[in-house]
KEKOL-786281 format. One record per atom (N, C-alpha, C): residue in three letters; chain; atom name; x, y, z. Coordinates in steps of 0.2 Angstrom, whole numbers. Each point is the difference from the previous one (the first is absolute). Layout:
node kolke->Ala, zakol->A, ketor->CA, x->X, y->Y, z->Z
...
***
This chain:
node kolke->Unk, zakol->A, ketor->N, x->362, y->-90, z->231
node kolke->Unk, zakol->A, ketor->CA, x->2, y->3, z->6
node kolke->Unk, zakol->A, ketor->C, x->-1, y->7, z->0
node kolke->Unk, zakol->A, ketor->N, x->-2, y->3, z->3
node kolke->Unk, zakol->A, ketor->CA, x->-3, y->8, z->2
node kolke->Unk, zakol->A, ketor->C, x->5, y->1, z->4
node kolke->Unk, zakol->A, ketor->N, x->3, y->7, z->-2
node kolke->Unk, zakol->A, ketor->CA, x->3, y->3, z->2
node kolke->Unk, zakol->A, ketor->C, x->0, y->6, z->4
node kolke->Unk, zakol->A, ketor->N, x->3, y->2, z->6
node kolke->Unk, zakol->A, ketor->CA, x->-4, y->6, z->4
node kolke->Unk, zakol->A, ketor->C, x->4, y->3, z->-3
node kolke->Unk, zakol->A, ketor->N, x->-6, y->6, z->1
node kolke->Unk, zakol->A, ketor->CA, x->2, y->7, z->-4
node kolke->Unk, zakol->A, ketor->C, x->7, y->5, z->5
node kolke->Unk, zakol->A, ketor->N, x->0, y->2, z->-5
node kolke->Unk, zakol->A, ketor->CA, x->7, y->2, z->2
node kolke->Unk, zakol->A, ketor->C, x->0, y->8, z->4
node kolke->Unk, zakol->A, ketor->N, x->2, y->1, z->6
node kolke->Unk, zakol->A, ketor->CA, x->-2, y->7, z->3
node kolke->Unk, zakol->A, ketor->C, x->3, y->6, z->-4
node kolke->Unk, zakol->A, ketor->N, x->-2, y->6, z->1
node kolke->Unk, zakol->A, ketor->CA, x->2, y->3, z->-2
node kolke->Unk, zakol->A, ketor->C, x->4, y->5, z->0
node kolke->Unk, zakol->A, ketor->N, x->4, y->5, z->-1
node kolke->Unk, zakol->A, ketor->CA, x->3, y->5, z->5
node kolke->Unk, zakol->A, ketor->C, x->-3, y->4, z->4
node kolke->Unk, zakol->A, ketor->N, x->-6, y->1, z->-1
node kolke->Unk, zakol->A, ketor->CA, x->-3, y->5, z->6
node kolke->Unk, zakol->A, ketor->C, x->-3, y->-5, z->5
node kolke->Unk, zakol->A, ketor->N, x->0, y->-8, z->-4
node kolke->Unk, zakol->A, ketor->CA, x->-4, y->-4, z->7
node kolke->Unk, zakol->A, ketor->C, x->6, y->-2, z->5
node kolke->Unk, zakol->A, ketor->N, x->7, y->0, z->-4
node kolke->Unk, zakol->A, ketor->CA, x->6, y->0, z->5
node kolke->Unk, zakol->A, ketor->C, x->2, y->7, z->6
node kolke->Unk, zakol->A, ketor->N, x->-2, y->5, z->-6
node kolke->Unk, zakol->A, ketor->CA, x->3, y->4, z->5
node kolke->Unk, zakol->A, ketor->C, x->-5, y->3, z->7
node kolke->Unk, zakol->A, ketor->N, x->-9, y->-1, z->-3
node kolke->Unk, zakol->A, ketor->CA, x->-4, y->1, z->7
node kolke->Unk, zakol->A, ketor->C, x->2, y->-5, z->5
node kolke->Unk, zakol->A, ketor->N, x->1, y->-9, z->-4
node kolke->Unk, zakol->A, ketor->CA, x->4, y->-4, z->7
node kolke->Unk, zakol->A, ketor->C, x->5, y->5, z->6
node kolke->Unk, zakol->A, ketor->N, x->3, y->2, z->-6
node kolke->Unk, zakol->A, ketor->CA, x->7, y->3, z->5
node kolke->Unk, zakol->A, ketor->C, x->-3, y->5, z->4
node kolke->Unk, zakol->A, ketor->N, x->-4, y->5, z->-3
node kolke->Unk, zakol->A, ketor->CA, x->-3, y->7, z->6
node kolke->Unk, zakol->A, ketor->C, x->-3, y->-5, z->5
node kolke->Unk, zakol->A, ketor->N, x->-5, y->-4, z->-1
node kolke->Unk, zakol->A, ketor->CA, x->-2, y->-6, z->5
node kolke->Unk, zakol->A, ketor->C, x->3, y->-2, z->3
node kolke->Unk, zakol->A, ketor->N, x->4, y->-4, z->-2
node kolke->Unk, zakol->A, ketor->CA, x->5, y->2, z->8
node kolke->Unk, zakol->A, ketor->C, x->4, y->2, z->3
node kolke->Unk, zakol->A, ketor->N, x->1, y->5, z->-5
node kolke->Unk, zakol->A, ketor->CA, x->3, y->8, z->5
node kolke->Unk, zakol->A, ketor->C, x->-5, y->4, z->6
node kolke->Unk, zakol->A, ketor->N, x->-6, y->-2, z->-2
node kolke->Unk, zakol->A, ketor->CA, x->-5, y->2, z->4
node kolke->Unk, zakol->A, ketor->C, x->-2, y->-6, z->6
node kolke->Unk, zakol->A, ketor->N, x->-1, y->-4, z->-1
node kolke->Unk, zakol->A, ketor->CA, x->2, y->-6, z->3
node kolke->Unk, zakol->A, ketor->C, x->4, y->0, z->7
node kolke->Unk, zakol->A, ketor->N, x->7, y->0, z->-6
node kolke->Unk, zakol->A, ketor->CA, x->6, y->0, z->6
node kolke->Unk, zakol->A, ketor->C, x->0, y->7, z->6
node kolke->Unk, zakol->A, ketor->N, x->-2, y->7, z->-2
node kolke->Unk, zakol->A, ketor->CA, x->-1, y->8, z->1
node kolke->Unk, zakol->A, ketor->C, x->-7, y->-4, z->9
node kolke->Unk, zakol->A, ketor->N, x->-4, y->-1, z->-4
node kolke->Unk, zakol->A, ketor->CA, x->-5, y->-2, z->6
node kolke->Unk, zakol->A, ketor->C, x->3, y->-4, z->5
node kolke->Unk, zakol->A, ketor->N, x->2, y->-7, z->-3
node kolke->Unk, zakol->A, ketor->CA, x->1, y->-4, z->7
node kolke->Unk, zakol->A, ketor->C, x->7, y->4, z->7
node kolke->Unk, zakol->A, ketor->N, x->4, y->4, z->-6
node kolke->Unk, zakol->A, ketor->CA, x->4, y->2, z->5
node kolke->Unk, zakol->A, ketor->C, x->-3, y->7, z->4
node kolke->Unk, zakol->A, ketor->N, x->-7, y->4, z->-3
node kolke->Unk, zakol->A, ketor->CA, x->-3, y->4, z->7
node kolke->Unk, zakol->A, ketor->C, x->-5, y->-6, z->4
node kolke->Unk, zakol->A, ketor->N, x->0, y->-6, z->0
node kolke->Unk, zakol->A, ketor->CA, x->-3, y->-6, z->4
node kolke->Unk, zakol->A, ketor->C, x->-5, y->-2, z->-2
node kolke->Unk, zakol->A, ketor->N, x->-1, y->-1, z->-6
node kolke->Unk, zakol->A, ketor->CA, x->-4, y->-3, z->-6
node kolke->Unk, zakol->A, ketor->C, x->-6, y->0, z->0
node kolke->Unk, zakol->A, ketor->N, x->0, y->6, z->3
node kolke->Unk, zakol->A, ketor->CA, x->-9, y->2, z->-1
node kolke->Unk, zakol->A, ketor->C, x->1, y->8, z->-3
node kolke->Unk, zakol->A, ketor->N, x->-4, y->2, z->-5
node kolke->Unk, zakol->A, ketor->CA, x->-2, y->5, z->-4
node kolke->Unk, zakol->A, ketor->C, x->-5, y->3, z->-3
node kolke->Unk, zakol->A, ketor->N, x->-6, y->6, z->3
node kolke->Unk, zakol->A, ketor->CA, x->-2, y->1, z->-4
node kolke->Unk, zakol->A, ketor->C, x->0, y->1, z->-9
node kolke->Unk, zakol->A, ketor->N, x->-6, y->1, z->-3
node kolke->Unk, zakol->A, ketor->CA, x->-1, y->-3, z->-8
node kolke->Unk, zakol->A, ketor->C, x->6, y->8, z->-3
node kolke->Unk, zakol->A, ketor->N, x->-3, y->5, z->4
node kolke->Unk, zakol->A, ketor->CA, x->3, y->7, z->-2
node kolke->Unk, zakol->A, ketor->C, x->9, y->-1, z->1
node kolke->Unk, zakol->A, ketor->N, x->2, y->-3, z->4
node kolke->Unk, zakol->A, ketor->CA, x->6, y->-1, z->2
node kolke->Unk, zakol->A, ketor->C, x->4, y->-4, z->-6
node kolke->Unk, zakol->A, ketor->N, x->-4, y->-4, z->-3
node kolke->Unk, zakol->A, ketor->CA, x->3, y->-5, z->-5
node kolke->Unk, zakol->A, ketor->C, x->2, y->4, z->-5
node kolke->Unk, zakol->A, ketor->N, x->-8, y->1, z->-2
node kolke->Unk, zakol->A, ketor->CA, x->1, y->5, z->-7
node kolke->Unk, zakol->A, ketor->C, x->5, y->6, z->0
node kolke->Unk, zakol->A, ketor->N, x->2, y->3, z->7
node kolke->Unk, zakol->A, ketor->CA, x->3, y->4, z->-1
node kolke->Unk, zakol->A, ketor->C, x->10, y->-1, z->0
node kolke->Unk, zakol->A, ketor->N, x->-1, y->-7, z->2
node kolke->Unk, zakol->A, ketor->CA, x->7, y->-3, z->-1
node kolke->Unk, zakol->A, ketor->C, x->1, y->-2, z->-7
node kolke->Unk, zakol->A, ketor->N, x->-5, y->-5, z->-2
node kolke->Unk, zakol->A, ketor->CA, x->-2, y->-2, z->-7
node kolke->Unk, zakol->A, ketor->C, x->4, y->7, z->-4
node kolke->Unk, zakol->A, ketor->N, x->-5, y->5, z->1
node kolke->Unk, zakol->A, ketor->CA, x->5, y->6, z->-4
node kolke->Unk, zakol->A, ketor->C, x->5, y->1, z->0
node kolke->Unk, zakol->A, ketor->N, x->3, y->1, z->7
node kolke->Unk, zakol->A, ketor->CA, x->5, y->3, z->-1
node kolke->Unk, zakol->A, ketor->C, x->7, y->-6, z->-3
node kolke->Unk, zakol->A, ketor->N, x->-1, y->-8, z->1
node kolke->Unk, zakol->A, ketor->CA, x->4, y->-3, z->-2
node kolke->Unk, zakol->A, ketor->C, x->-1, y->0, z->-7
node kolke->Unk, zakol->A, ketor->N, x->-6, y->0, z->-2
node kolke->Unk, zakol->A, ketor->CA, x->-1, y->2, z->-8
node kolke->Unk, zakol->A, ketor->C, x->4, y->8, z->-4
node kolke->Unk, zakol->A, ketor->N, x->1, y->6, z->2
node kolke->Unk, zakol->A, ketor->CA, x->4, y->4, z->1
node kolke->Unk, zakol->A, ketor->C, x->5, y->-1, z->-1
node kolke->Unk, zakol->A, ketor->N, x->5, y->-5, z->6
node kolke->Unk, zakol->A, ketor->CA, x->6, y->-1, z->2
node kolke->Unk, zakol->A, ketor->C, x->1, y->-4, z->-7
node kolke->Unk, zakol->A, ketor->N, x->-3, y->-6, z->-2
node kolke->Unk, zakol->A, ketor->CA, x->3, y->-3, z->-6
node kolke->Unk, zakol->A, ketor->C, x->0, y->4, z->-7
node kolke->Unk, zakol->A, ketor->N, x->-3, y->4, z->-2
node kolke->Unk, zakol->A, ketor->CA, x->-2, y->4, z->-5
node kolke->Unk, zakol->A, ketor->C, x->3, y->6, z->-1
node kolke->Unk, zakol->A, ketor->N, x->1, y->2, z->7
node kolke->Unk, zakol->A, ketor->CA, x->6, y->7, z->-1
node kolke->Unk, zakol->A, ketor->C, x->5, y->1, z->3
node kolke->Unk, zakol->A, ketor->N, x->5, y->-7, z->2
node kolke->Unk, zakol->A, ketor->CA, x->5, y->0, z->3
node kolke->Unk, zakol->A, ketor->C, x->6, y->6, z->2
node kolke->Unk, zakol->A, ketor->N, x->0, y->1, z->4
node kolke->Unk, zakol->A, ketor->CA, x->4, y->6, z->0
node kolke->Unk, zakol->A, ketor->C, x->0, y->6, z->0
node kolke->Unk, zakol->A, ketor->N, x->-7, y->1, z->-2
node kolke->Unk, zakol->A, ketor->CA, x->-2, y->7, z->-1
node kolke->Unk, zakol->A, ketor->C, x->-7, y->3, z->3
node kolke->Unk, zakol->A, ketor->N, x->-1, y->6, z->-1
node kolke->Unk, zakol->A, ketor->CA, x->-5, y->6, z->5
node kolke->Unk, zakol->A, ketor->C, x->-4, y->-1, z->-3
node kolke->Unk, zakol->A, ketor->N, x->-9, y->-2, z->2
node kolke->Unk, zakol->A, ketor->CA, x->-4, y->-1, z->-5
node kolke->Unk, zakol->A, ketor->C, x->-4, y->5, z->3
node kolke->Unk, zakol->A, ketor->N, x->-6, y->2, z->-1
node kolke->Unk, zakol->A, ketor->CA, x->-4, y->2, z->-1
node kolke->Unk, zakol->A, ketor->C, x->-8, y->1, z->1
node kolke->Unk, zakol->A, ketor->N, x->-5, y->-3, z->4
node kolke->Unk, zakol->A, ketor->CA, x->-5, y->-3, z->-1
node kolke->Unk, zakol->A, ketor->C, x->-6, y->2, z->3
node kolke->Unk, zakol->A, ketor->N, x->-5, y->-3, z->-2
node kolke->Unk, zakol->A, ketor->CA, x->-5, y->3, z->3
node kolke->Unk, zakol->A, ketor->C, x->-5, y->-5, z->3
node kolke->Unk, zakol->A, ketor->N, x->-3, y->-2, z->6
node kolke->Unk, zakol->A, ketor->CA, x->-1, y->-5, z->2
node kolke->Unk, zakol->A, ketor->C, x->-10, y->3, z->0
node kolke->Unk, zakol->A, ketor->N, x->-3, y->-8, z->-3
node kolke->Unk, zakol->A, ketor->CA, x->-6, y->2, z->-1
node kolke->Unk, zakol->A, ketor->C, x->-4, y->-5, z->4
node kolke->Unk, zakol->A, ketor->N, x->-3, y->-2, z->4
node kolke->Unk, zakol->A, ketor->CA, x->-3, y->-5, z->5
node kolke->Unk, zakol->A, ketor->C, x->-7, y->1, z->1
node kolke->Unk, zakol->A, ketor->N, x->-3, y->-8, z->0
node kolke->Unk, zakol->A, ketor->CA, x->-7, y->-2, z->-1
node kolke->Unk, zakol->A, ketor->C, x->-2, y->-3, z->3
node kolke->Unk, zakol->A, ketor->N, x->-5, y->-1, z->2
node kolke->Unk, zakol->A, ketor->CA, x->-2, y->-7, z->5
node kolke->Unk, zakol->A, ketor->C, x->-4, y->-2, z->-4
node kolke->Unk, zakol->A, ketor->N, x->0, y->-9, z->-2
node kolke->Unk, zakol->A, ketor->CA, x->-3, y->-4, z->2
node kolke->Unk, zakol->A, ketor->C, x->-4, y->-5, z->4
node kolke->Unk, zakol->A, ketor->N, x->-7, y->0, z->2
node kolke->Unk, zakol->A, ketor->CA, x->2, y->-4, z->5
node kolke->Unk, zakol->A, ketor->C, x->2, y->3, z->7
node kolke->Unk, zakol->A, ketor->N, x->3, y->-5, z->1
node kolke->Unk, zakol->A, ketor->CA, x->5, y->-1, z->7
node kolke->Unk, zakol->A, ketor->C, x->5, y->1, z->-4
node kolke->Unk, zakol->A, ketor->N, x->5, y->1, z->-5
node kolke->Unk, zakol->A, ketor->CA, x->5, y->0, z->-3
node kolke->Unk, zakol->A, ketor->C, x->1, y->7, z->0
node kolke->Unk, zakol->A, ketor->N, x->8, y->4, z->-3
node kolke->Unk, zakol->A, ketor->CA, x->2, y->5, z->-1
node kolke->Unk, zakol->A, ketor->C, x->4, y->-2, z->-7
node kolke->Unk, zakol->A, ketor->N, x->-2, y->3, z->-6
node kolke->Unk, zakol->A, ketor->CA, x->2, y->1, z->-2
node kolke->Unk, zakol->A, ketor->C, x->8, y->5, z->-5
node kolke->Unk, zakol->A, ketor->N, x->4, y->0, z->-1
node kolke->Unk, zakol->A, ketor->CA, x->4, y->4, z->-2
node kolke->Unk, zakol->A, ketor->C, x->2, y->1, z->-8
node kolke->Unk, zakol->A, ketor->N, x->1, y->7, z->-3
node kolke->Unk, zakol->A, ketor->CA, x->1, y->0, z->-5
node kolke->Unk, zakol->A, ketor->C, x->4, y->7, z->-1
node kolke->Unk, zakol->A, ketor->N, x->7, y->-4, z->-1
node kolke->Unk, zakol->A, ketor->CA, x->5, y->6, z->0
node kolke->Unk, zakol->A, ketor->C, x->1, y->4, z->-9
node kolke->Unk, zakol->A, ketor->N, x->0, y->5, z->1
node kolke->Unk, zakol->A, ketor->CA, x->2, y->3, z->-6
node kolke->Unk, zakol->A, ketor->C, x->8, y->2, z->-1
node kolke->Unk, zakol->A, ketor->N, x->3, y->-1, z->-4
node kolke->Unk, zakol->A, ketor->CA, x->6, y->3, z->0
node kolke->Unk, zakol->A, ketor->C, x->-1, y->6, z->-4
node kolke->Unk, zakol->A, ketor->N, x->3, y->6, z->2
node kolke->Unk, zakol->A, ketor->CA, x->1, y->6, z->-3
node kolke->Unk, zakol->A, ketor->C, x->7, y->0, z->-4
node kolke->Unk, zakol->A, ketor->N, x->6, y->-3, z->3
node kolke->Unk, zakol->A, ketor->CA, x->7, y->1, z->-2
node kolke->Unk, zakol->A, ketor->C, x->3, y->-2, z->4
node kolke->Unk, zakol->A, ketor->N, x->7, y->-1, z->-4
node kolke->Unk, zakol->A, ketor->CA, x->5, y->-4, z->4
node kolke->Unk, zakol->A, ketor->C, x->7, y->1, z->-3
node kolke->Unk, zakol->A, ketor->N, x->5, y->3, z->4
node kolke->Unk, zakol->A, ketor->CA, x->6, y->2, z->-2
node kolke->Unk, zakol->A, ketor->C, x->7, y->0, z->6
node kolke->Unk, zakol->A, ketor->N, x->3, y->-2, z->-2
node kolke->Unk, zakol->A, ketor->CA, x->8, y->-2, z->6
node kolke->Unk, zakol->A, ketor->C, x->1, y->8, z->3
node kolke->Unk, zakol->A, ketor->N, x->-3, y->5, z->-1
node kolke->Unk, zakol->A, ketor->CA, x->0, y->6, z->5
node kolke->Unk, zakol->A, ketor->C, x->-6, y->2, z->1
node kolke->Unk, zakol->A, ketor->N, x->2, y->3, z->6
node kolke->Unk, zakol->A, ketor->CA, x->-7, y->3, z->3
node kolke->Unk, zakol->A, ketor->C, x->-1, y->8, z->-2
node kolke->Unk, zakol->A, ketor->N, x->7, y->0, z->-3
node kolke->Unk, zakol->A, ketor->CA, x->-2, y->9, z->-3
node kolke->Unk, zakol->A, ketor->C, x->-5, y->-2, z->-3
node kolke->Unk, zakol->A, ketor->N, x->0, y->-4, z->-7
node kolke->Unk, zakol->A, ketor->CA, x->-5, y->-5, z->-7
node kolke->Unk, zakol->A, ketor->C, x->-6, y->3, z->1
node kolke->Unk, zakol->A, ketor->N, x->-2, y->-5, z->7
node kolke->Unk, zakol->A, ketor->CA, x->-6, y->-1, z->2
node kolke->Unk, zakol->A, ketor->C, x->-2, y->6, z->3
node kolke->Unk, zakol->A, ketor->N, x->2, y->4, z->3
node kolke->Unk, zakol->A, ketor->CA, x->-3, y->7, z->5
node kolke->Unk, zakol->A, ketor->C, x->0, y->6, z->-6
node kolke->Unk, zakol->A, ketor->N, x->2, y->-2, z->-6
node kolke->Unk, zakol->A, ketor->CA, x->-3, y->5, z->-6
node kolke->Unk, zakol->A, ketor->C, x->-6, y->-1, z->-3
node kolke->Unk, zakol->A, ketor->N, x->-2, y->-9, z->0
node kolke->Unk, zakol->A, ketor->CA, x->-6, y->-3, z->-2
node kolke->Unk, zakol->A, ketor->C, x->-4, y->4, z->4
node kolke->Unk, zakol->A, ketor->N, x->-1, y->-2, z->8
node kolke->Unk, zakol->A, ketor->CA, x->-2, y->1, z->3
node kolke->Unk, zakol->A, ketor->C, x->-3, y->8, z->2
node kolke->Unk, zakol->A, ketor->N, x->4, y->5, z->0
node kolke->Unk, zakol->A, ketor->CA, x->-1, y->8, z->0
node kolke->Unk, zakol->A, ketor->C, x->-4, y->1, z->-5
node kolke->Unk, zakol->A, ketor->N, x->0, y->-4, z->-7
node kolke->Unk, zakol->A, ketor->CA, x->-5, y->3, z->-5
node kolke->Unk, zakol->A, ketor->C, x->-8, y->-2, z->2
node kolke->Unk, zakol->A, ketor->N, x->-1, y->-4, z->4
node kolke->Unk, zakol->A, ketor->CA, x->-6, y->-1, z->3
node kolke->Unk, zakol->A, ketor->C, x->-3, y->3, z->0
node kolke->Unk, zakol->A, ketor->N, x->-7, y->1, z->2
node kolke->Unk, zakol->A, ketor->CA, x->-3, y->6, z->3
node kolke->Unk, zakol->A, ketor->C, x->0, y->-3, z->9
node kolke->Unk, zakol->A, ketor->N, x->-1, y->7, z->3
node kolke->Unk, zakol->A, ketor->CA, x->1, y->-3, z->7
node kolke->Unk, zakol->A, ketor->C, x->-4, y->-5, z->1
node kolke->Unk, zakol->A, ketor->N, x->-8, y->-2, z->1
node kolke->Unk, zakol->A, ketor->CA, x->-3, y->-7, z->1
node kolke->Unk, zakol->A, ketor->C, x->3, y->-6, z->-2
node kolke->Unk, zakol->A, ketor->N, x->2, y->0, z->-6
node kolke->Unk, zakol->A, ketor->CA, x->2, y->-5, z->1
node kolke->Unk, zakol->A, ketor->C, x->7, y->-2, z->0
node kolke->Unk, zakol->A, ketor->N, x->4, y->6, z->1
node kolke->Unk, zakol->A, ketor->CA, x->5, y->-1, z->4
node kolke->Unk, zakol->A, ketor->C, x->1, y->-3, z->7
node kolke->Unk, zakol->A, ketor->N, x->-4, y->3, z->6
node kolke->Unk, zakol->A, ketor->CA, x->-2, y->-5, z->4
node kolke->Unk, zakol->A, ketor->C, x->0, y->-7, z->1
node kolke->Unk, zakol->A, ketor->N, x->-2, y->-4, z->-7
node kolke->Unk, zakol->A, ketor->CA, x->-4, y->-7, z->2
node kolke->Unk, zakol->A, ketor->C, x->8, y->-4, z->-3
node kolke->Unk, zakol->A, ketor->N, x->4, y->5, z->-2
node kolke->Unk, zakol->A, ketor->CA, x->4, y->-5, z->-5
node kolke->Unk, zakol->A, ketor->C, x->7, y->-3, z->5
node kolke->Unk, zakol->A, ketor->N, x->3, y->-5, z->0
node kolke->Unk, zakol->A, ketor->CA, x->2, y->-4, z->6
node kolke->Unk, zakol->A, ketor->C, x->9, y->-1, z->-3
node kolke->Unk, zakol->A, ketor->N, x->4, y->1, z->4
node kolke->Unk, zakol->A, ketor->CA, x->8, y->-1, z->-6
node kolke->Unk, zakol->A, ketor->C, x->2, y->-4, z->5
node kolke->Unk, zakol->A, ketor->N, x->3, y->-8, z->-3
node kolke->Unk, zakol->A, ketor->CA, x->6, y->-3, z->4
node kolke->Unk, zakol->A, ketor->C, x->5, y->-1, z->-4
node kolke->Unk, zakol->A, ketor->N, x->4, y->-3, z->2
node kolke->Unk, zakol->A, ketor->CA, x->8, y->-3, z->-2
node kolke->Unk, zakol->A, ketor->C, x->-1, y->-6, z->1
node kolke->Unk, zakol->A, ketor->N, x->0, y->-5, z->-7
node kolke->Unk, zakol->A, ketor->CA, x->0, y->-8, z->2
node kolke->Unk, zakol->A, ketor->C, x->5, y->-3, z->-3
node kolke->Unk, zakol->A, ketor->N, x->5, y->-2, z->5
node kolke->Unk, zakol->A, ketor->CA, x->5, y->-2, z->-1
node kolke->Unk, zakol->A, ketor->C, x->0, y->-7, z->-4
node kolke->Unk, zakol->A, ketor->N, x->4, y->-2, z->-4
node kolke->Unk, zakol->A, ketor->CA, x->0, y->-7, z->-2
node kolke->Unk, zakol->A, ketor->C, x->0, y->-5, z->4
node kolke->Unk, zakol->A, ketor->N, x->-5, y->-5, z->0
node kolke->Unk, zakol->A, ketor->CA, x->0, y->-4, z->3
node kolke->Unk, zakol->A, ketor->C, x->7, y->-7, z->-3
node kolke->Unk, zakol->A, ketor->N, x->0, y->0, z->-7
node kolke->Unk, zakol->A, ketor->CA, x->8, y->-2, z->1
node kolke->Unk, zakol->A, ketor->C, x->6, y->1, z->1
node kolke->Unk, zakol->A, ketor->N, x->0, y->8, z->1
node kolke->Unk, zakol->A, ketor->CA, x->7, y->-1, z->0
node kolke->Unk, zakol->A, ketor->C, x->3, y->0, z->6
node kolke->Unk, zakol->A, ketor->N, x->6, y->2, z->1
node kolke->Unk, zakol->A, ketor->CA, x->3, y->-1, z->8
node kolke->Unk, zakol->A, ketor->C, x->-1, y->4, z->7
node kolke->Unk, zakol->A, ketor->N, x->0, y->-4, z->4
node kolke->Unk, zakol->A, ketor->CA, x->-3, y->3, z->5
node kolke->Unk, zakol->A, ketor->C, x->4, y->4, z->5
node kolke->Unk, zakol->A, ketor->N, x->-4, y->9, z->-1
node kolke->Unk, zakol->A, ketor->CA, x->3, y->5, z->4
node kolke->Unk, zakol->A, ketor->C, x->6, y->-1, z->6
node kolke->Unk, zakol->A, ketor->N, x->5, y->4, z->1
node kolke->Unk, zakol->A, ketor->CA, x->1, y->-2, z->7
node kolke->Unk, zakol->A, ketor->C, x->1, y->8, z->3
node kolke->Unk, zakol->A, ketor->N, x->-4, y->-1, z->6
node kolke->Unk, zakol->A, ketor->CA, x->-2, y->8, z->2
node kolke->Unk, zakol->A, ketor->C, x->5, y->-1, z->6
node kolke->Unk, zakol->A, ketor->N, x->2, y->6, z->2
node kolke->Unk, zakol->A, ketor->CA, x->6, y->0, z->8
node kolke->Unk, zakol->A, ketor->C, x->-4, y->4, z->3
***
């Protein structure tokens, strides 16, 4: 009897960005361009990888095609934003410009309640 091969951890966890992406679409009304995926695709990939902290990045985009491709670069990531804006000042100005800082909250843990 053959046995199926057993998934991976990176093949379970692109499932899971896939349906973060997934679910992100059908709730703007299930239509999205390829740029819009890939740049959800990132950021959920972000949110699992650096939960809770200020990252850093630099966004590099391609076309294929009719497709948009994305390729994000992380520069740093650190639970302050002082952290990051000392990385970031050592820059030279150009490419200080291109470099992008969010806050990606865990997507485990519990859910904010704002007033």
């Amino acid at each position: 009897m053959d046995k199926a091969p057993l998934k991976s951890s990176s093949d379970s966890r692109n499932g899971k960005l896939e349906l973060m992406v997934q679910r992100a679409v059908a709730w703007l009304g299930g239509k999205a361009p390829s740029f819009t995926r890939e740049a959800l695709r990132e950021d959920f990939r972000l949110q699992c990888d650096y939960p809770d902290q200020f990252v850093a990045f630099v966004d590099h985009w391609r076309k294929q095609g009719r497709q948009h491709r994305l390729k994000r670069t992380v520069l740093a990531s650190a639970p302050t934003m002082w952290e990051i804006n000392e990385l970031v000042d050592a820059l030279p100005p150009a490419q200080q410009r291109k470099v992008k800082v969010e806050f990606f909250e865990d997507p485990n843990g519990p859910i904010p309640m704002r007033s």
